[in-house]
Backbone as JSON Lines, residues from 0, in Angstrom:
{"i":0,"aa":"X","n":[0.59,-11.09,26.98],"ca":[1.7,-11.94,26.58],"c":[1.6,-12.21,25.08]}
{"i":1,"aa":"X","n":[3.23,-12.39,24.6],"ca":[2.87,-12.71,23.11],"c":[2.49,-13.97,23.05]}
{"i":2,"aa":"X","n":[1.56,-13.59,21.91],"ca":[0.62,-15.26,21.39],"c":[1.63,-15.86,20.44]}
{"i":3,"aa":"X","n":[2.65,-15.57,19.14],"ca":[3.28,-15.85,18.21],"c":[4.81,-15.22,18.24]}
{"i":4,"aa":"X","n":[6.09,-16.13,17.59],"ca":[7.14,-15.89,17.9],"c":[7.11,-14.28,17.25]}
{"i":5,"aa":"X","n":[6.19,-14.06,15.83],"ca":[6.71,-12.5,15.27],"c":[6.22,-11.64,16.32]}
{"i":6,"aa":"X","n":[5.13,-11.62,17.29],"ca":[5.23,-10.61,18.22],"c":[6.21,-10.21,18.78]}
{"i":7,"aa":"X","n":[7.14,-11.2,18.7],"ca":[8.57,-9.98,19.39],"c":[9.71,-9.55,18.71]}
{"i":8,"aa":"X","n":[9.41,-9.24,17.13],"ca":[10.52,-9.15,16.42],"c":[10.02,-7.61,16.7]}
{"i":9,"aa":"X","n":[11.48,-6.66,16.46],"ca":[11.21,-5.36,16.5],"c":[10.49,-5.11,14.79]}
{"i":10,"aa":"X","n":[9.85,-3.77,15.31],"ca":[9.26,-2.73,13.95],"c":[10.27,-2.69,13.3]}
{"i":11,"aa":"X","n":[10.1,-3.01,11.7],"ca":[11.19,-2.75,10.76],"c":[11.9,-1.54,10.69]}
{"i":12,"aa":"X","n":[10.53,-0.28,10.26],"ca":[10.94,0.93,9.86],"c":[11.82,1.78,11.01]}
{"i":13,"aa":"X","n":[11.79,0.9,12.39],"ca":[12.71,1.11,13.97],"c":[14.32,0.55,13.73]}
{"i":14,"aa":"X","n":[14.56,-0.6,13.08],"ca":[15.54,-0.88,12.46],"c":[16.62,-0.7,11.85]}
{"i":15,"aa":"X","n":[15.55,-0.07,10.33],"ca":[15.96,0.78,9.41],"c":[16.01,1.95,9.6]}
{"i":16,"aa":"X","n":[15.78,2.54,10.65],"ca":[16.01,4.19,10.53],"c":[17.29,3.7,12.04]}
{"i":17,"aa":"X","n":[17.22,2.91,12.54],"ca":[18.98,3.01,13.18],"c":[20.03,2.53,12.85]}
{"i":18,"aa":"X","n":[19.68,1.53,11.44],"ca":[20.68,1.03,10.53],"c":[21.24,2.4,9.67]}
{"i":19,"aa":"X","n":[20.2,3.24,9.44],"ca":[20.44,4.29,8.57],"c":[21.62,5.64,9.37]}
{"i":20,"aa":"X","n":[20.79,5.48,10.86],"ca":[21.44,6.61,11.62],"c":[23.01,6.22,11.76]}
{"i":21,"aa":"X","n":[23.03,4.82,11.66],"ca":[24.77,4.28,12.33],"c":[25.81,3.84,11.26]}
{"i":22,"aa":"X","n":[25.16,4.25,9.91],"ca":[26.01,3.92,8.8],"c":[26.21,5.04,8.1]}
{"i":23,"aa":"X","n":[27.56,5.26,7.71],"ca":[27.64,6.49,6.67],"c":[26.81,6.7,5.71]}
{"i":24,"aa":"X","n":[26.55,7.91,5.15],"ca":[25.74,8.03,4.03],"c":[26.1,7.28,2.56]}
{"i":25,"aa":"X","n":[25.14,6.78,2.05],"ca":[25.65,6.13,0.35],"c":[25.75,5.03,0.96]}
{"i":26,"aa":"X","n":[25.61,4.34,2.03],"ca":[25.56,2.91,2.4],"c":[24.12,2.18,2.32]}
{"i":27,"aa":"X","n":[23.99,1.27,1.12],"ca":[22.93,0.33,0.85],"c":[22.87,-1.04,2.15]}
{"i":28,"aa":"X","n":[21.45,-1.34,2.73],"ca":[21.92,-2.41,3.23],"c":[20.81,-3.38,2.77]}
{"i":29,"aa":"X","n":[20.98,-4.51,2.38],"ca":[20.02,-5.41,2.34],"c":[19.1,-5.6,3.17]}
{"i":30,"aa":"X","n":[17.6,-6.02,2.39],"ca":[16.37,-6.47,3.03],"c":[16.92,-8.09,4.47]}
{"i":31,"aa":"X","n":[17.88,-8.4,4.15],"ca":[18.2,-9.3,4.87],"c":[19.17,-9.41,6.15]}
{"i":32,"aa":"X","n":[19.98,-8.25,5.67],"ca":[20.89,-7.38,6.72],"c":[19.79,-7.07,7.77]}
{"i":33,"aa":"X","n":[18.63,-6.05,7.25],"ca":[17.86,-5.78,8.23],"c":[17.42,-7.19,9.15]}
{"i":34,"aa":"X","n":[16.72,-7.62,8.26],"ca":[16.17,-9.37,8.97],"c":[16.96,-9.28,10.2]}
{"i":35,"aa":"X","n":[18.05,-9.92,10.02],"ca":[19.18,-10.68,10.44],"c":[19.56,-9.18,12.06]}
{"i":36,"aa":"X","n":[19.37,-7.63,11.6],"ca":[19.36,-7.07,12.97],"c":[18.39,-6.6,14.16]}
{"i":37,"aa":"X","n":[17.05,-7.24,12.87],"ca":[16.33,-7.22,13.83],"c":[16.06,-8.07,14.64]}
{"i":38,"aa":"X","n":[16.17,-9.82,13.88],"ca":[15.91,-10.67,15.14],"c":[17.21,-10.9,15.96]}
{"i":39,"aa":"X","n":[18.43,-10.24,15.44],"ca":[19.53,-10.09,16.59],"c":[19.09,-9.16,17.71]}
{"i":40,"aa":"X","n":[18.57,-7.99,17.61],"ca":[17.85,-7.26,18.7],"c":[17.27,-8.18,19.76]}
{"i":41,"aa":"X","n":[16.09,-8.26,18.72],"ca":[15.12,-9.15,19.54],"c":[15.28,-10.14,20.31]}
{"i":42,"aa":"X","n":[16.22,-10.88,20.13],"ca":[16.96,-11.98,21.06],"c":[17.58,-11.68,22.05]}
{"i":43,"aa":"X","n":[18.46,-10.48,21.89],"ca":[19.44,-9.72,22.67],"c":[18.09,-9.24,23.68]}
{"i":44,"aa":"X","n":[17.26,-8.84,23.26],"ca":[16.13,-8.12,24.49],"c":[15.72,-9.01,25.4]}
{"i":45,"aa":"X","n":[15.19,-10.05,24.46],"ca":[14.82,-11.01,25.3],"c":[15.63,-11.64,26.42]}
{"i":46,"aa":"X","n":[16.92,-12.03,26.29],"ca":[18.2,-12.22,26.89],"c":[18.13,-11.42,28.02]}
{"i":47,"aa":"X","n":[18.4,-10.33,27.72],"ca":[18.43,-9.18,29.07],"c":[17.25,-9.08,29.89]}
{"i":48,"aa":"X","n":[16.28,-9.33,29.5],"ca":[14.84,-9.38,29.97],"c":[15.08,-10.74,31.03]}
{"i":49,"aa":"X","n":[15.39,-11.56,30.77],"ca":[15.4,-12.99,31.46],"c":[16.55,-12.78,32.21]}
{"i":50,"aa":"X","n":[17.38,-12.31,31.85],"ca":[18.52,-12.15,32.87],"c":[18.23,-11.4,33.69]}
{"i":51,"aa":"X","n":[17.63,-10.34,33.97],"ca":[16.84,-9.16,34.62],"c":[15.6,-9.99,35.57]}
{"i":52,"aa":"X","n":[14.56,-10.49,34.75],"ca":[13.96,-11.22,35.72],"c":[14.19,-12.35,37.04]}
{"i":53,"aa":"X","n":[15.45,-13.06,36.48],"ca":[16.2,-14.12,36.9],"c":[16.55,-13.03,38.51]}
{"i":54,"aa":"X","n":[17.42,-12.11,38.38],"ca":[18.05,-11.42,39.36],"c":[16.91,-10.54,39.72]}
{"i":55,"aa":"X","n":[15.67,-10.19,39.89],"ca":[14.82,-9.85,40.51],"c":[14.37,-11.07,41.35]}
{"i":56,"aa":"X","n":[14.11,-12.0,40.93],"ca":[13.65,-13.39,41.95],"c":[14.7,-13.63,42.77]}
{"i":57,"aa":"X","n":[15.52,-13.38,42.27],"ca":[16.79,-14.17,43.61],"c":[16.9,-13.23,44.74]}
């Protein structure tokens, strides 16, 4: 189990190479853009994860 909230932020360079794959070429994105999709991921996982567990118990 994670010990600290950053254990569940995704790998950056996992991020940035699907920020890279889903944006046209010549598109810059900020160090903060990333931030901001990775702990949107990460929340979103978590979300589905609990919603998933939730409907396994019932």
């Amino acid at each position: 189990m994670a010990e600290k909230p950053e254990d569940f932020n995704m790998p950056s360079n996992v991020v940035a190479k699907i920020i890279k794959e889903s944006l046209p070429s010549g598109v810059n994105v900020s160090a903060d853009v990333r931030s901001a999709a990775s702990r949107s991921a990460s929340i979103f996982i978590l979300y589905v994860t609990t919603c998933a567990n939730s409907i396994a118990i019932a």
